[in-house]
BASEMAR-633302 format. One record per residue (C-alpha): residue in one letter; chain; x, z, y; residue number from 1. Coordinates in nm, 3 decimals. Last residue first. Layout:
BEGIN
PT resn chain      px      pz      py resi
PT    a     A       X       Z       Y  NUM
...
//
This chain:
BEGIN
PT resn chain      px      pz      py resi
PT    x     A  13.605  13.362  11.359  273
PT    x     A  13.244  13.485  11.375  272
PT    x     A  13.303  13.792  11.044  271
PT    x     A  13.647  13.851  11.223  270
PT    x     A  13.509  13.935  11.568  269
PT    x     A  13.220  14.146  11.395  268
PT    x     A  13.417  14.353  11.135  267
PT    x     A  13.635  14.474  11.438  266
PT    x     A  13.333  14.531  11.639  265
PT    x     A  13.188  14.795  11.384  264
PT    x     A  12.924  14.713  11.136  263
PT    x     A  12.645  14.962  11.133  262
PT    x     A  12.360  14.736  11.233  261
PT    x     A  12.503  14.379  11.148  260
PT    x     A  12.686  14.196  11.443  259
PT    x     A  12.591  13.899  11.560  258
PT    x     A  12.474  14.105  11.918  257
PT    x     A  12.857  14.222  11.933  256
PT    x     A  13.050  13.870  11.824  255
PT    x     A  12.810  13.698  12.062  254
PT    x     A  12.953  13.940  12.345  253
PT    x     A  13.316  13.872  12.202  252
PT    x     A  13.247  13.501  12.254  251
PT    x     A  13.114  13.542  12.629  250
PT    x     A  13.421  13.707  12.678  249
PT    x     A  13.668  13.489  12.562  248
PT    x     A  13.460  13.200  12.716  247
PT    x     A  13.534  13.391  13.043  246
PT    x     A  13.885  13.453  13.042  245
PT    x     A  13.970  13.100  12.934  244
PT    x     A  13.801  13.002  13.275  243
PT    x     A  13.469  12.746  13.258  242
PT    x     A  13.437  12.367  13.343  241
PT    x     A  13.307  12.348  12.987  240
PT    x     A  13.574  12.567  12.826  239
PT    x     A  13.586  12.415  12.460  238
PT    x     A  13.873  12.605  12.304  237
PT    x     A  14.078  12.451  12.029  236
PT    x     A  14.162  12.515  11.723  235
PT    x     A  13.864  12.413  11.514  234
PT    x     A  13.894  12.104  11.626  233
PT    x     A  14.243  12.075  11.473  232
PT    x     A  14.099  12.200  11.138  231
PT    x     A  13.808  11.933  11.164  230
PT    x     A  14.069  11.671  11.225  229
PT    x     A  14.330  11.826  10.948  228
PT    x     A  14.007  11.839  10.710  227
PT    x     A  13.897  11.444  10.742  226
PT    x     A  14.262  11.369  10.611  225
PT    x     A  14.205  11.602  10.323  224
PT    x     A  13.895  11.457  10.224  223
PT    x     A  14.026  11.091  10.283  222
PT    x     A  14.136  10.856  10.538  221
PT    x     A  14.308  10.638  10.351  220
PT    x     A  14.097  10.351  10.364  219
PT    x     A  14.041  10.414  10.744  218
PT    x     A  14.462  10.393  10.852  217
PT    x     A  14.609  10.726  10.911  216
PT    x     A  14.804  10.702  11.240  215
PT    x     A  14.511  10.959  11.389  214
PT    x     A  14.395  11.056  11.722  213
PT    x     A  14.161  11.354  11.774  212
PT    x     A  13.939  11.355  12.125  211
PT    x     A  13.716  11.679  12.187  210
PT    x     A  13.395  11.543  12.318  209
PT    x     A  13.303  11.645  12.683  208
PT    x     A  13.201  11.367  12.870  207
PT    x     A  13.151  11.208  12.500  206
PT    x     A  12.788  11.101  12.565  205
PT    x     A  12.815  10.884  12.827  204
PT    x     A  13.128  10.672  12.697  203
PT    x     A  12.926  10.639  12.351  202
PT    x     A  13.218  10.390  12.238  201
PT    x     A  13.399  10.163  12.498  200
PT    x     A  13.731  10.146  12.303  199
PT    x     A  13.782  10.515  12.290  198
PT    x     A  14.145  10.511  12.314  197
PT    x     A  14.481  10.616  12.145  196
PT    x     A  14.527  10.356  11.852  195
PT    x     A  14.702  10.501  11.557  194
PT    x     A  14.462  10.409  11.265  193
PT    x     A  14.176  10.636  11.350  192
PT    x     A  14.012  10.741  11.616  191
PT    x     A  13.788  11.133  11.589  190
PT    x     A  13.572  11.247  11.813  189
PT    x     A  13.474  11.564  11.814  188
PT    x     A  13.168  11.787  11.950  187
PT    x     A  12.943  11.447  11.966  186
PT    x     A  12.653  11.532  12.217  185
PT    x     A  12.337  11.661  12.064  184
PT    x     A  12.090  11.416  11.917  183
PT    x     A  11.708  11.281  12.033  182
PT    x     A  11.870  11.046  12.289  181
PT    x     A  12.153  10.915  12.123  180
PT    x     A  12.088  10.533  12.242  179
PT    x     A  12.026  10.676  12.596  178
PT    x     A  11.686  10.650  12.792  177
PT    x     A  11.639  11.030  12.794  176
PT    x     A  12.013  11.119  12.857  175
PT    x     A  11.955  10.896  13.210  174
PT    x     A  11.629  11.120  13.293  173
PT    x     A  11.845  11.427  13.215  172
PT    x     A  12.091  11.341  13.450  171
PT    x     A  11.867  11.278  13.710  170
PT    x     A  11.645  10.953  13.884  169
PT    x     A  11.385  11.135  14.096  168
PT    x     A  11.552  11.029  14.404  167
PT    x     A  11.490  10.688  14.328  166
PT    x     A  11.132  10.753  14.323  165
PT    x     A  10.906  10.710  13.996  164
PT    x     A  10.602  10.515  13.849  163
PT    x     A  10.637  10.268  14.185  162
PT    x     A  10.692   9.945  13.924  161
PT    x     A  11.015   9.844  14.129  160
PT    x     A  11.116  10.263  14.034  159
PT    x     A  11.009  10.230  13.679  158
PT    x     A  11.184   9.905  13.602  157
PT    x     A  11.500  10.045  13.786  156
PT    x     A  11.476  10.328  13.494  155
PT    x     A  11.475  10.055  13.180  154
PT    x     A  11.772   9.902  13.364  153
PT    x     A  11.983  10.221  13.439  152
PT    x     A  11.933  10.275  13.057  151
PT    x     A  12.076   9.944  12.916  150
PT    x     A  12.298   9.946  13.147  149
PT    x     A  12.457  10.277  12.991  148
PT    x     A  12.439  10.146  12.638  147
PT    x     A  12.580   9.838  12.758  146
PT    x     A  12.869  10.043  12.883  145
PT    x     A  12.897  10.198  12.579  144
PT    x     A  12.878   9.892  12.340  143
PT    x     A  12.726   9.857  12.050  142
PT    x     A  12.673   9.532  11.828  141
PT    x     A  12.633   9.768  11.535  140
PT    x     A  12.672  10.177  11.570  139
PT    x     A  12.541  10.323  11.265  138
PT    x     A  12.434  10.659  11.305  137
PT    x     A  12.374  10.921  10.954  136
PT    x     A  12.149  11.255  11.073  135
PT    x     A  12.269  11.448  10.772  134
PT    x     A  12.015  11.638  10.559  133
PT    x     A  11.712  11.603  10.751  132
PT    x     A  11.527  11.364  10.636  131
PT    x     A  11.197  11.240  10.781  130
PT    x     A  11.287  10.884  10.962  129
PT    x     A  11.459  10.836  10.569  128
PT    x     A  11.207  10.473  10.466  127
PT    x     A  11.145  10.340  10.840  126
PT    x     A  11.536  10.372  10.920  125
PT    x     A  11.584  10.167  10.644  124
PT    x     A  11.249   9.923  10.708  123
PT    x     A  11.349   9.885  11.049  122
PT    x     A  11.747   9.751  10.932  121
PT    x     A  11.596   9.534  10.679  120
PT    x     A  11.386   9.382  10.979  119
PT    x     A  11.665   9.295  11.214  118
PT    x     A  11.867   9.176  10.960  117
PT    x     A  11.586   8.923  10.821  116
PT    x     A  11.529   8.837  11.187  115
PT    x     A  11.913   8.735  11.225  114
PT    x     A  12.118   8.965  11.484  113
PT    x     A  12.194   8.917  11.815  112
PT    x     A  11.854   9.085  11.966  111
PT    x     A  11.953   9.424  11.791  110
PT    x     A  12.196   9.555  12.090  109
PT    x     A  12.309   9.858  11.999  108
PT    x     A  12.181  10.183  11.740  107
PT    x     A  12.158  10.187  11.387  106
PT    x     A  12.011  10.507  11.284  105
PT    x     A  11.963  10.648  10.894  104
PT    x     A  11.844  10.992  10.760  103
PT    x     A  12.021  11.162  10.502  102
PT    x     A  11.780  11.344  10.206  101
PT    x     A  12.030  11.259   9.962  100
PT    x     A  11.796  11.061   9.778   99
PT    x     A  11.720  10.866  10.100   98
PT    x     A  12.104  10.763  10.169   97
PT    x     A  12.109  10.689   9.824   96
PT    x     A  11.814  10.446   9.881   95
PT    x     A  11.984  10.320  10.193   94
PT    x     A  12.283  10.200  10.053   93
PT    x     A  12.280   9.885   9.780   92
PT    x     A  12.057   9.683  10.071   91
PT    x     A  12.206   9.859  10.401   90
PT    x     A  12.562   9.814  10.258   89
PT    x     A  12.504   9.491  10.155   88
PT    x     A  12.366   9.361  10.499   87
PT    x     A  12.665   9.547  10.664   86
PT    x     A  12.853   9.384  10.446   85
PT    x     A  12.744   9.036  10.487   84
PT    x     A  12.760   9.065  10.889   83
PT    x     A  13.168   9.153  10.872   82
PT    x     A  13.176   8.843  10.649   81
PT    x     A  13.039   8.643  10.912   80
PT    x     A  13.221   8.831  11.183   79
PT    x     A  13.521   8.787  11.002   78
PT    x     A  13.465   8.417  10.918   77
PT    x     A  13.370   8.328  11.317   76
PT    x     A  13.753   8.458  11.397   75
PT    x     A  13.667   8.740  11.642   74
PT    x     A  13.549   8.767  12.003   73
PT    x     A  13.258   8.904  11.837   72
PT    x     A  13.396   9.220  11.768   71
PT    x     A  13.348   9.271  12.160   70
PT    x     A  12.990   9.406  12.136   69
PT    x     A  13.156   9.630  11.867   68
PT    x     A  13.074   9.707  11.491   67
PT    x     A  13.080   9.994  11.277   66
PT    x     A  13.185  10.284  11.509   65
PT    x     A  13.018  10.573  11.281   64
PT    x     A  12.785  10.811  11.434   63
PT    x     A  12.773  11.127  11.184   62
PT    x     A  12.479  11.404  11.325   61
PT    x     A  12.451  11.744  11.178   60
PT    x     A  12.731  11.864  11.015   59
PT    x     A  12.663  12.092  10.748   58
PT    x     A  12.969  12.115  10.556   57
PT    x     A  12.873  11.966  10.232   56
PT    x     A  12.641  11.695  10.420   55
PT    x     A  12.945  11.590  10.678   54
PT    x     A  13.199  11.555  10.377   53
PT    x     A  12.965  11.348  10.157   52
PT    x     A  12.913  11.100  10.462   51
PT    x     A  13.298  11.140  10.484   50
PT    x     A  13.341  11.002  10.112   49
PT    x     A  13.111  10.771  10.161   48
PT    x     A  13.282  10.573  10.449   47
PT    x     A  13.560  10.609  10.311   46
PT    x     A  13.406  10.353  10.026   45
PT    x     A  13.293  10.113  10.313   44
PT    x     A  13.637  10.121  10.452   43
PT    x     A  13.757   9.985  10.064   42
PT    x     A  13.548   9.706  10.165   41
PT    x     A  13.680   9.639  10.479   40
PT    x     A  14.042   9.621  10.368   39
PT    x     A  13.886   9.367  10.068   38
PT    x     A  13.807   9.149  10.358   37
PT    x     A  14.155   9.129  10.578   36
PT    x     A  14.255   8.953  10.273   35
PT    x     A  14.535   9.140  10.058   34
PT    x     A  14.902   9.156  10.070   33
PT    x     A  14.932   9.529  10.072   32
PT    x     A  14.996   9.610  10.397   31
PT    x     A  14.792   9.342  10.520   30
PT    x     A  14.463   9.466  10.359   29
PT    x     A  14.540   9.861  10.559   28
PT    x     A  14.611   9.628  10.859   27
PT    x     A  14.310   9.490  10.853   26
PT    x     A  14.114   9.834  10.803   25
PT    x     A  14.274  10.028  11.070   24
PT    x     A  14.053  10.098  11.273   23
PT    x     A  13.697  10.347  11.180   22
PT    x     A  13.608  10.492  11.554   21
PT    x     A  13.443  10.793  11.442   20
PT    x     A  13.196  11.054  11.574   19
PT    x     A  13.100  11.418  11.472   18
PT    x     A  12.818  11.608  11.581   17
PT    x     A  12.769  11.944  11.533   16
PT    x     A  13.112  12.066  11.487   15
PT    x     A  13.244  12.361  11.351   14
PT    x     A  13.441  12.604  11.521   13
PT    x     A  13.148  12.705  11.665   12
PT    x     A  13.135  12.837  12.060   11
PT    x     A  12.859  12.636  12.239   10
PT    x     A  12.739  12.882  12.485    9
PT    x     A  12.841  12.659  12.739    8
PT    x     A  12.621  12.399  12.634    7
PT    x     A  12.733  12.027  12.620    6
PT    x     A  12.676  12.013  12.227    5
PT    x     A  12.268  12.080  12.262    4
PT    x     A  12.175  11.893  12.542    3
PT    x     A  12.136  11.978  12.887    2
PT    x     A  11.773  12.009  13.014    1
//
């Protein structure tokens, strides 16, 4: 079965599934003479402010880029402080998160992080597992190639224990022991802070995410900001290996059956626009 965002009926102008890589925050501090710390922390305010975006317009799964495999390679007082706000965030966080009826996934490798983190992070996803609001990912010591091994692993344990044939290994099986399992695809990715790459984030998953590079810096990345790269999405036509002709017509067929009894096909094409 092929998820949600990768089929080729998939027509919206608005996305399902949005994803972020949030850069920029050092050089947001440096700009202004500040520690690379208080850049962070005005990142963790963006961060609302999109979260707020995503419920108001109905988009369905947010998987913020919050912390790399590779952000380890940095100065030991980043990563410690880096550590200290994602343990704030979780502890002053997650009970708004439930109030709004958003529900909470950190997904990566868990095994480097303290017990104490390990458990406030279970008890958060614990507490909103039933909301439905806004389907909120944290990436955190994530990497998508380890995301990837990570899967081929669990299914090479299957084959050595006989349970399955190599043969029987698919697509689907792979999506099944993936990090974003349960979720559709992202529909639109979105980098900010100039850089023009995907720095080894969900590379599975985004075989056909819409890419959208920004020089706006993640402080500043606000409401109107978060628009333009929704607006550009909205622009474009997803083909999915298919001819321009033919995604016009499938669209002006799901213009027809949308259509209200009565209304003519004029009304309909504008109304699904």
């Amino acid at each position: 079965m092929i998820r949600p965002s990768d089929s080729p009926s998939s027509d919206s102008s608005s996305p399902r599934h949005v994803a972020i890589v949030m850069d920029g925050n050092g050089r947001w501090a440096k700009r202004r003479k500040l520690p690379r710390f208080a850049g962070h922390t005005a990142g963790v305010d963006t961060v609302k402010g999109v979260v707020r975006a995503c419920v108001e317009k109905r988009i369905e799964v947010l998987t913020l880029f919050a912390f790399s495999s590779e952000n380890w390679r940095r100065p030991r007082d980043e990563v410690s402080m880096l550590m200290g706000l994602f343990v704030s965030a979780l502890d002053q966080q997650v009970k708004k998160l439930h109030e709004n009826d958003i529900r909470l996934r950190i997904i990566g490798d868990r095994s480097a992080f303290n017990p104490a983190l390990q458990k406030r992070i279970r008890d958060a996803e614990s507490l909103t597992r039933e909301n439905s609001a806004l389907n909120l990912v944290i990436a955190a010591n994530y990497g998508g190639r380890w995301d990837i091994l990570e899967a081929t692993r669990a299914l090479s344990r299957k084959v050595a224990a006989g349970a399955m044939d190599p043969e029987d290994i698919s697509e689907q099986l792979m999506v099944n022991h993936m990090s974003l399992r349960e979720l559709p695809d992202p529909d639109l990715f979105i980098r900010t802070g100039g850089e023009q790459r995907v720095s080894n984030f969900l590379l599975w998953d985004m075989a056909y995410t819409e890419l959208y590079f920004t020089e706006t810096l993640w402080p500043d990345f606000d409401r109107a900001a978060f628009d333009e790269a929704l607006a550009s999405y909205a622009s474009r036509q997803r083909r999915f290996g298919r001819t321009s002709e033919q995604v016009t017509a499938e669209q002006g067929r799901t213009a027809g059956a949308a259509a209200e009894p009565g209304e003519n096909n004029q009304a309909a094409l504008h109304r699904v626009r």
